[in-house]
N, C-alpha and C positions, 0 to 999 in steps of 0.2 A: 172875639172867638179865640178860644182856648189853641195851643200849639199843641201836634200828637205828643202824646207821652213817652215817648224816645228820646224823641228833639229834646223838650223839656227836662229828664232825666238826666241825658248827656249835659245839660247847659248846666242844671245843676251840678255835677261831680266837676265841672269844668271851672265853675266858680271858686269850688275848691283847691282846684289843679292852679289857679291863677293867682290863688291867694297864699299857697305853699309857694310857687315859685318867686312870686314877691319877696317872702321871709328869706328864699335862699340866697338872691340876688342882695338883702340886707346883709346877711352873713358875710359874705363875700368881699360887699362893701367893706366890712370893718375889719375883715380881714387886713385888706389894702392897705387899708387906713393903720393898720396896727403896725403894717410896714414902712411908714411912712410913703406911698404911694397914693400920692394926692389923684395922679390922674388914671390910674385904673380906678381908684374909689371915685370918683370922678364919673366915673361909664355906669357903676355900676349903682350908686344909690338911688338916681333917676329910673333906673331901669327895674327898681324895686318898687318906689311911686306907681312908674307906668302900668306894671303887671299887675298891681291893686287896682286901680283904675280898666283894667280891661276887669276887672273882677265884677268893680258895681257897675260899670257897662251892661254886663250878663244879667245882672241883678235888677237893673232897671228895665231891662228888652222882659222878662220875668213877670216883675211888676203889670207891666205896660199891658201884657198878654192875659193878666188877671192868672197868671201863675202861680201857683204856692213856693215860697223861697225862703231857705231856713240855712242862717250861717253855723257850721258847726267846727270841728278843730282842723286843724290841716296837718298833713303827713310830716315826714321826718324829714328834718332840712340839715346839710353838711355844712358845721361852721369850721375845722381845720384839711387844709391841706397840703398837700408836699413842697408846693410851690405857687407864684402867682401864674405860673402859665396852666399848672394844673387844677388851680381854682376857673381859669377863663375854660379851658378846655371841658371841665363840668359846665359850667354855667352853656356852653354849645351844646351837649349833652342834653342839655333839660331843654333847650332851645327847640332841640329837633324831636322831643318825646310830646314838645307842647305843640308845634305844627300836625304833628300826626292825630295828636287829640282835635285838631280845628278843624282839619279835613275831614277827618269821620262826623263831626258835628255838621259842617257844610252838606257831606253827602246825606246823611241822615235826613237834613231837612228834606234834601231835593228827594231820597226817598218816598218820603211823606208825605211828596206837595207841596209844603210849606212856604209856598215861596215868600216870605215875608221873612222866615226862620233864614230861609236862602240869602235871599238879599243880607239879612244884618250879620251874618257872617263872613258875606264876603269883604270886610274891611278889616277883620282879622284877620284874615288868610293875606292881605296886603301885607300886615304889618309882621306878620310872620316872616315874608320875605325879606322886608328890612334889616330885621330884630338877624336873625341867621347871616344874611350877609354878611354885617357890623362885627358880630361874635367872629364871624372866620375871618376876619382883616384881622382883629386881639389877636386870636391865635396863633396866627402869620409874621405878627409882629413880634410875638413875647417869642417864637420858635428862632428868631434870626440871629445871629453870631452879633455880640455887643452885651450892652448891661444892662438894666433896668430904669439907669437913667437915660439911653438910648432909648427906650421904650417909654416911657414918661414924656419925652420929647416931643417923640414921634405924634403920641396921643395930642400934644398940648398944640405941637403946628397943623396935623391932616385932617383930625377928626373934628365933626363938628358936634355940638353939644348933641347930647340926648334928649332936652325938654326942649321943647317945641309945641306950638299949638296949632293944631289939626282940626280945624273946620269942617271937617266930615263925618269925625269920628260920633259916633252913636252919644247920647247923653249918659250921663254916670248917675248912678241915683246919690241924690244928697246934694247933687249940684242945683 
């Protein structure tokens, strides 16, 4: 059975939304990277991976539904900025315009009924919370009196990696 065509709509634009954010989160990466900042690029190209991966997630829940699903370009992504705390402080930014896009998806479903739409959204709305916490620790970190390799540090002793495998998470298409 087909998802109402809201749900559906929203997942699509969201596919989009997930797959623009990816490209940003690469930007950003090589940003880092162009600063020699191994371990902000570090945070941040997994985190580019990951947001593709929630992409064909959608794509797959899509599929599954006998949805119609059509990849097309993705919006305007920032590759310079002022600084590395002001590239992390964007990337929170799109963090939290992407939690708001998951919630209206989530409620949409429950709008709907959908509770199947419901259920497979609620493991993004999970990782929403992660994804946002992790970004506000960056931030807190790169804001603190010290230097950059005090922050590279920090990242290399507190934080733990970004890939990890999650046994929960919905199937990706192509997997």
């Amino acid at each position: 059975m087909a998802t109402d065509g809201s749900f559906a709509q929203l997942l699509r634009t969201q596919i989009r939304n997930q797959l623009t954010l990816a490209q940003q989160y690469l930007a950003a990466a090589v940003y880092y990277d162009s600063l020699d900042l191994p371990q902000l690029a570090g945070q941040t190209y997994p985190r580019s991976t990951e947001n593709h991966g929630h992409a064909m997630r959608m794509v797959q829940y899509l599929l599954d539904r006998d949805e119609p699903v059509s990849i097309g370009g993705i919006d305007e992504v920032v590759s310079e900025f002022d600084s590395p705390r002001a590239a992390m402080a964007y990337l929170l930014e799109c963090e939290h315009v992407t939690t708001k896009q998951i919630t209206e998806l989530a409620a949409a479903a429950r709008t709907a009924n959908d509770y199947l739409g419901e259920q497979f959204m609620q493991w993004f709305l999970k990782e929403q919370v992660a994804d946002v916490a992790e970004l506000i620790t960056l931030v807190r970190v790169l804001d603190r009196d010290g230097n950059l390799f005090d922050v590279e540090l920090f990242i290399e002793r507190e934080l733990t990696p970004v890939v990890g495998i999650d046994n929960t998470a919905p199937r990706m298409a192509g997997t």
